[in-house]
LUMMARGU-98007 format. One line per 8 residues: number of its first residue (from 0); their letters; for each residue x, y, z of C-alpha. Coordinates in steps of 0.02 Angstrom, whole numbers, plus 50000, padded with zeros to 5 digits. Layout:
BEGIN
NUM = a = X/Y/Z; ...
END
This chain:
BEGIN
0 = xxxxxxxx = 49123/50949/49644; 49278/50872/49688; 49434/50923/49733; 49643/50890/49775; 49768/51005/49801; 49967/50931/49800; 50140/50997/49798; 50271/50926/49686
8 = xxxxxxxx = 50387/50802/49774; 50539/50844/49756; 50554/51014/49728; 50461/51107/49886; 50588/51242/49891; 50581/51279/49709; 50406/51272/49667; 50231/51243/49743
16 = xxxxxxxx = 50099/51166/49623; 49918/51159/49667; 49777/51071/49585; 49582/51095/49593; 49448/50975/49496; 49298/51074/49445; 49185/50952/49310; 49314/50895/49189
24 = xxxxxxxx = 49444/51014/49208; 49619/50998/49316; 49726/51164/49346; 49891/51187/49398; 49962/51343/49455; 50137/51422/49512; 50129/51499/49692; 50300/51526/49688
32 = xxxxxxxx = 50372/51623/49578; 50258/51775/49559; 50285/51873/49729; 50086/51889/49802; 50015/51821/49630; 49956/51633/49569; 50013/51610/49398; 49921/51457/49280
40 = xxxxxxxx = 50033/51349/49236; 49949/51207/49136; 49742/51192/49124; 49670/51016/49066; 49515/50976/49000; 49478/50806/49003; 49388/50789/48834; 49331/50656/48738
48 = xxxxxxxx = 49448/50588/48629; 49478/50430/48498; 49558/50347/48646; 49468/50417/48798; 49276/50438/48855; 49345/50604/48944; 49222/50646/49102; 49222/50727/49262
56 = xxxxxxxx = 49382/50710/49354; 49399/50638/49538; 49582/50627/49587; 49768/50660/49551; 49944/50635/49604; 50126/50714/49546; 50247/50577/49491; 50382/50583/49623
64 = xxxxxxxx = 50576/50575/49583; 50662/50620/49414; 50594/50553/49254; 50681/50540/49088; 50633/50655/48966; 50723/50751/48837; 50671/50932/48894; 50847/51008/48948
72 = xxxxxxxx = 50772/51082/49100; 50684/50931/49164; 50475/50914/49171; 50355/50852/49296; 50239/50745/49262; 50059/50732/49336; 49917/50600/49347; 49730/50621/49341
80 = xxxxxxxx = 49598/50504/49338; 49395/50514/49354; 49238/50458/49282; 49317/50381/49123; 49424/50245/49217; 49570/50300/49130; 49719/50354/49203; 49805/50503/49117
88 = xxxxxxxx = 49983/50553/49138; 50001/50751/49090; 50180/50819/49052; 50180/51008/49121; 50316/51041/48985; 50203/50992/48824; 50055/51013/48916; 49965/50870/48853
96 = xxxxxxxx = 49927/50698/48917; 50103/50578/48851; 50015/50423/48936; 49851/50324/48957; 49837/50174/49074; 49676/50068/49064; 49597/49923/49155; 49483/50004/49291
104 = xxxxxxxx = 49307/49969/49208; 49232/50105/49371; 49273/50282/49407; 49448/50296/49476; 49420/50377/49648; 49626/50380/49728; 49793/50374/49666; 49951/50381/49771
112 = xxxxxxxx = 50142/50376/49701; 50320/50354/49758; 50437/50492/49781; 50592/50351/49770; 50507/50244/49640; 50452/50352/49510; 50369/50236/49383; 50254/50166/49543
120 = xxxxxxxx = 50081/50216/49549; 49942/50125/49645; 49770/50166/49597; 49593/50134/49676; 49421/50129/49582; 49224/50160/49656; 49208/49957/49659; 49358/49933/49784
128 = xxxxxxxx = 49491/49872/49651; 49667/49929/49678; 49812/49894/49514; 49976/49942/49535; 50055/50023/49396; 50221/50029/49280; 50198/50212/49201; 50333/50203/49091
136 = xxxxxxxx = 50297/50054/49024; 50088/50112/49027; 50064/49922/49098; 49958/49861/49237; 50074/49767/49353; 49940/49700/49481; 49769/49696/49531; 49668/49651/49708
144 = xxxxxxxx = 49485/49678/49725; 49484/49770/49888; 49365/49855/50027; 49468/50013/50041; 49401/50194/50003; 49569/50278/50001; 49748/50230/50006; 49915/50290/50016
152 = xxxxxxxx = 50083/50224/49950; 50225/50207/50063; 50403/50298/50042; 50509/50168/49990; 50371/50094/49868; 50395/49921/49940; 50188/49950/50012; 50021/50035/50017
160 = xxxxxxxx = 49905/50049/50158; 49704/50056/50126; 49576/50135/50238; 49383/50058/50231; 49213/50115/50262; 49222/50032/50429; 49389/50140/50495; 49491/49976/50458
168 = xxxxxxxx = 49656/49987/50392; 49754/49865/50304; 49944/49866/50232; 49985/49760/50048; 50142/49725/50016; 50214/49751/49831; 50331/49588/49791; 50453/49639/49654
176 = xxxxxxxx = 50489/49482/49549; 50429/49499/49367; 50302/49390/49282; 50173/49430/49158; 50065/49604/49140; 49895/49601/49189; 49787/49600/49023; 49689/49771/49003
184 = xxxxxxxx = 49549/49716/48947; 49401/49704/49056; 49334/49546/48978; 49506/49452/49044; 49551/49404/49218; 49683/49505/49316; 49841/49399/49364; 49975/49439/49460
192 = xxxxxxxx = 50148/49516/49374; 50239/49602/49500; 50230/49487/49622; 50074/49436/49710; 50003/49555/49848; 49978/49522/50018; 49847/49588/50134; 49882/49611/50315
200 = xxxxxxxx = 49775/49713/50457; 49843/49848/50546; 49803/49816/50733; 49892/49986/50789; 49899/50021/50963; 49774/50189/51020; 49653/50206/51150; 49488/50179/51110
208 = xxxxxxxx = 49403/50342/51082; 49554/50399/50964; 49502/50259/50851; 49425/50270/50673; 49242/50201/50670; 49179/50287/50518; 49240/50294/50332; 49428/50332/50327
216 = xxxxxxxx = 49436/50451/50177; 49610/50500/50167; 49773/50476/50205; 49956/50502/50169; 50127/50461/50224; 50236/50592/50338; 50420/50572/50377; 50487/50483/50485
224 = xxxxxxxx = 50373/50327/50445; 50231/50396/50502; 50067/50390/50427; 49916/50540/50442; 49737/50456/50426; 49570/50571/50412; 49394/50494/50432; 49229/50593/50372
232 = xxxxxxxx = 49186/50624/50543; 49331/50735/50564; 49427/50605/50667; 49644/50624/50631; 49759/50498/50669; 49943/50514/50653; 50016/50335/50677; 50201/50268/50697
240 = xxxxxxxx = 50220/50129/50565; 50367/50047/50651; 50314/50027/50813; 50128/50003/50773; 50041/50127/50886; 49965/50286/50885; 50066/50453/50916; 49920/50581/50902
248 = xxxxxxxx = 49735/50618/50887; 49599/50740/50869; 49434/50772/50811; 49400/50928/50654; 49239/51012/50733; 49077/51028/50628; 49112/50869/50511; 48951/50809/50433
256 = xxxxxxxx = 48953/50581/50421; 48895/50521/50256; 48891/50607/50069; 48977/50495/49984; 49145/50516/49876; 49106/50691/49816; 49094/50754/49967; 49252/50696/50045
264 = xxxxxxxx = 49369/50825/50126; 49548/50794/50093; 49688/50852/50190; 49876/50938/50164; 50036/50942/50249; 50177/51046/50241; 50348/50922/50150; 50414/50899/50329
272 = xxxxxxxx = 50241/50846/50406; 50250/50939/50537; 50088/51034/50508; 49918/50978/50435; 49790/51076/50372; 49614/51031/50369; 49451/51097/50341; 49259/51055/50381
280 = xxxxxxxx = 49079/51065/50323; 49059/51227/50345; 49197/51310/50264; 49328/51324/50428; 49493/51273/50388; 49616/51218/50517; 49811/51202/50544; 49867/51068/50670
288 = xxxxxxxx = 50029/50994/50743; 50060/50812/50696; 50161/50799/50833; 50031/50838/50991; 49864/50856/50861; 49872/51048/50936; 49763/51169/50850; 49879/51321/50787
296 = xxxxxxxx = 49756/51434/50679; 49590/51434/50624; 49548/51528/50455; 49371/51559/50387; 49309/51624/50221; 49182/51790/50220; 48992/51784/50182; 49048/51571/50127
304 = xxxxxxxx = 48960/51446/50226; 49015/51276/50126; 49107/51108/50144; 49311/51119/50128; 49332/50989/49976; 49543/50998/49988; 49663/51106/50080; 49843/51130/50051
312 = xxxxxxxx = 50002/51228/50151; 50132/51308/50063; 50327/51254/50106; 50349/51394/50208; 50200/51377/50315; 50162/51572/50232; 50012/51525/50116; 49877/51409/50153
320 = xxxxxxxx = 49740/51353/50017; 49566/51276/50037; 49439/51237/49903; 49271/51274/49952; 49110/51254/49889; 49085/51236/49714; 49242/51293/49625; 49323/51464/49730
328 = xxxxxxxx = 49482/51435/49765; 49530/51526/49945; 49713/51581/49982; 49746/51645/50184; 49917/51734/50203; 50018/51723/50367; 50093/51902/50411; 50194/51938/50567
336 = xxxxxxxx = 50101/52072/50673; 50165/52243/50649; 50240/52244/50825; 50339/52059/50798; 50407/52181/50612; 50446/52327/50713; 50540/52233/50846; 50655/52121/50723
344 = xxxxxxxx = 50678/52308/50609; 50729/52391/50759; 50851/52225/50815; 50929/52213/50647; 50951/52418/50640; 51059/52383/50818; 51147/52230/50729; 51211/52355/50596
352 = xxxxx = 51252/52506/50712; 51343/52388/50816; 51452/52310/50661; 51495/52482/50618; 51569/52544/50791
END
C-alpha cells in the first residue's frame, strides 16, 4: 500500500483536506467542518476507462493558487497519478477527473506543484524521468531523464530540487521562454518547450554525520526558503536555500533501509513549517521542531505494530493523522490537561468578575 496525506494550499484556515491511496482508490475528506467528525468529501476510483489503463495509485498533489472555473464558489482541484502513467486532475466540485496528462510510459511515483503558479506541476516516474507540466493547457512543457526518487517544487515556481538513491540532491531550474510542446507520444523524442532545464548540485553546508547517505524519499518546501528533506533511514534535514547550509537535523528512531517505493514513509508539516510530523516502521509517529529538530510528542497506535506510510498535522497543531499499515487511517487529538482547563476557566471567571466591579 501506498500512501499521501496533503492540505490544500491556500486555504489552511478554512479547510483541511487529507488523502490516503489504498489499491486504486484516492479519498478526500473534510476535518474541518464537522466538530470531532471526518466527513468524505470526494472518493476516486481510478478505473479503467476509453482513455485510461486505471491502476493502483502512488501519489498526489492539490493544485495551489486560484483556478478559473465557473463554479460561483470556487473549486479545488487535485492531481493523482500511479501505475497507469497518467496524470489525472480531479475537480472536488464535479467530482470527476476534468484533465488527463500523458507522456510518462512508467508508473508516476511524485508530483509536486506551485502555490504562486497554479498551472505548474512537475512530475517524476519509476525510471527517473521528470516533465514539467502546463495543466491548463494538459501539455507537457519539458522533460529530463533524471536520477532522483523524489522531488519538490519550489515557491515561486522558478525551480525543483530532486533527492537520489545516493542522499544527493540537485536543484533544475525552469527557464520560461516558450517554444514547442513536448510530443506525448512515447515513440517521439522529448524536446525542450519551456525553456531548457538546468541541473546543478547542491553542495549545502552540514557536518558530516547530519548528512544524507541513503535514499532521500521525500521532501518539501517550508517558509522562509527553507527546504525539509527525509531519507529511509529516518535521517531529517531542514536546509536554508539561500545561504546553502544546514539549519537542523535528526534521526526518526526504528527506520528500516530498503523496501522500495511502496514502502516509503512520507512526512507533513503544519502551513507555517514550524512543526513536522513523522512516523517509523513500527507504527510510532513523531512531531518535531524544524527549527532545533526537537522531539515534542510521540503518539502510538494500540495492539498496531506497522510501518507509518504518510502522516499529516492539522493547521492548528490540534489533530494529527498517520496512515498505517494496510489502509487504517489513525487520528491523535491534542487536549489541554484538565488542570491547564481549570486554570484558564478559573482566569477568565476573574477577567469577568473584575470587568463587572
Amino acid at each position: 500500500m501506498v500512501a499521501k496525506l496533503g492540505c490544500q494550499p491556500g486555504v489552511s484556515q478554512v479547510q483541511l483536506s487529507t488523502l490516503m491511496f489504498a489499491s486504486a482508490q484516492a479519498t478526500v475528506y473534510d476535518d474541518l467542518h464537522m466538530g470531532d467528525f471526518i466527513a468524505v468529501v470526494v472518493k476516486f476510483t481510478n478505473q479503467k476507462t476509453e482513455y485510461a489503463d486505471g491502476g493502483e495509485l502512488h501519489t498526489c498533489t492539490w493544485l495551489g493558487g486560484q483556478h478559473s472555473t465557473p463554479h460561483p464558489h470556487g473549486d479545488a482541484l487535485l492531481a493523482v497519478a500511479g501505475a497507469d502513467h497518467n496524470i489525472s486532475v480531479i475537480s472536488i466540485v464535479e467530482a470527476r477527473v476534468i484533465a488527463l496528462l500523458q507522456g510518462h510510459t512508467r508508473d508516476v511515483v511524485d508530483m509536486s506543484a506551485c502555490a504562486n503558479k497554479p498551472g505548474l506541476v512537475v512530475s517524476l516516474a519509476k525510471d527517473g524521468n521528470a516533465r514539467v507540466w502546463d495543466v491548463p493547457q494538459q501539455l507537457c512543457m519539458s522533460s529530463y531523464n533524471t536520477d532522483a526518487s523524489c522531488l519538490a517544487v519550489s515557491p515561486n515556481g522558478a525551480f525543483f530540487v530532486t533527492g537520489s538513491k545516493k542522499g544527493a540532491l540537485h536543484s533544475y531550474q525552469i527557464a520560461t521562454r516558450q517554444q514547442q510542446p513536448v510530443p506525448s507520444s512515447s515513440d517521439r523524442k522529448p524536446q525542450a518547450a519551456l525553456g531548457s532545464i538546468e541541473r546543478e548540485q547542491l553542495n549545502m553546508e552540514c557536518s558530516s554525520s547530519g548528512r544524507h547517505t541513503e535514499t532521500i524519499d521525500c521532501m518539501q518546501f517550508l517558509c522562509h526558503n527553507r527546504l525539509a528533506t527525509k531519507s529511509v533511514d529516518g535521517r531529517m534535514c531542514v536546509w536554508d536555500m539561500a545561504a546553502w547550509k544546514q539549519l537542523s537535523s535528526w534521526k526518526v528512531p526504528s527506520c528500516t533501509v530498503g523496501g522500495g517505493w511502496a514502502s516509503r514513509c512520507r512526512f507533513g508539516c503544519t502551513p507555517d513549517g514550524a512543526y513536522i510530523c513523522v512516523g517509523n516502521t513500527t507504527g510510532d509517529v513523531y512531531v518535531y521542531d524544524t527549527s532545533d529538530g526537537k522531539r515534542m510528542t510521540h503518539v502510538a497506535p494500540i495492539k498496531v505494530s506497522a510501518p507509518v506510510r504518510a502522516c499529516g498535522l492539522s493547521p492548528d497543531c490540534r489533530h494529527l493523522l498517520a496512515v498505517i499499515g494496510n489502509g487504517f487511517i489513525f487520528r491523535f487529538e491534542y487536549r489541554k490537561p484538565d488542570a491547564e482547563v481549570s486554570n484558564k476557566e478559573n482566569s477568565d471567571t476573574n477577567m469577568i468578575e473584575s470587568d463587572n466591579e
